[in-house]
N, C-alpha and C positions, 0 to 999 in steps of 0.2 A: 504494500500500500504506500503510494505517497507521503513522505515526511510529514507536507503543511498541508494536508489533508486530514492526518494522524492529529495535527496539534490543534486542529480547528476545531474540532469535533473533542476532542478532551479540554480545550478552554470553554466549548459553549456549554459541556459537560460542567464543567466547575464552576461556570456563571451564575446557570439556573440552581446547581447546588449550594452556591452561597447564595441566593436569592428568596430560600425554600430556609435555611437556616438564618437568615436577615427577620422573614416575618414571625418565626417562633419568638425570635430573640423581641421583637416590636410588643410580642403578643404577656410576652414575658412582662416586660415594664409596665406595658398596659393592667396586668395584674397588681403588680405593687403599687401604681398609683390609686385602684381602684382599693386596694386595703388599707392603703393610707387617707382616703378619702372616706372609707364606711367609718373609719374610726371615729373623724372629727362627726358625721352623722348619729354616731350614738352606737352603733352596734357593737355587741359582748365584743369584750377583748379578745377571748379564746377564737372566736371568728376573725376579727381586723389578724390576729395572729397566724391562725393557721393559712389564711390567704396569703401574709405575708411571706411564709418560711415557703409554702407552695410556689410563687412565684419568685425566691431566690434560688429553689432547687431547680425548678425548671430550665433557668437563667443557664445557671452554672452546667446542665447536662447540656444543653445548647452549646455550651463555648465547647465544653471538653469532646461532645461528638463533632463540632466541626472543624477543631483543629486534626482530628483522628483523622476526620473527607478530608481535607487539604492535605494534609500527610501521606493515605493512598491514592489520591490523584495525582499528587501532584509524582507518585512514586510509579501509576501508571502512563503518566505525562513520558516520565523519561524514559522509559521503557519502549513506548509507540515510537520513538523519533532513535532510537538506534537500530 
């Protein structure tokens, strides 16, 4: 197969997968603002809380899986092009 055909097709590949890990991560904060916001509303702590810790875990799987996709992409990046 063609080199920059190889690398086209593993960047558009790693585009839409950072793209796909971009709205988790939007979707992520969107949670902690919303737990920091039921709080000042009134609602139990144990809820404004568990919302909270929810969307710091979520966050954090977010980062650590898509450093993992960038890692074997970018490992079958170089792969495709030797």
């Amino acid at each position: 197969m063609n080199h920059h055909k190889v690398a086209k097709e593993q960047l558009l590949h790693l585009v839409f997968g950072a793209a796909f890990f971009l709205v988790i991560g939007i979707l992520a904060v969107s949670l902690d603002l919303l737990a920091a916001w039921i709080t000042k509303v009134g609602v139990s702590q144990f809820t404004a809380s568990a919302l909270g810790w929810t969307a710091h875990a979520m966050f954090v799987l977010d980062l650590v899986l898509f450093f993992i996709y960038l890692i074997a992409t970018s490992i079958d990046l170089i792969r495709g092009m030797k």
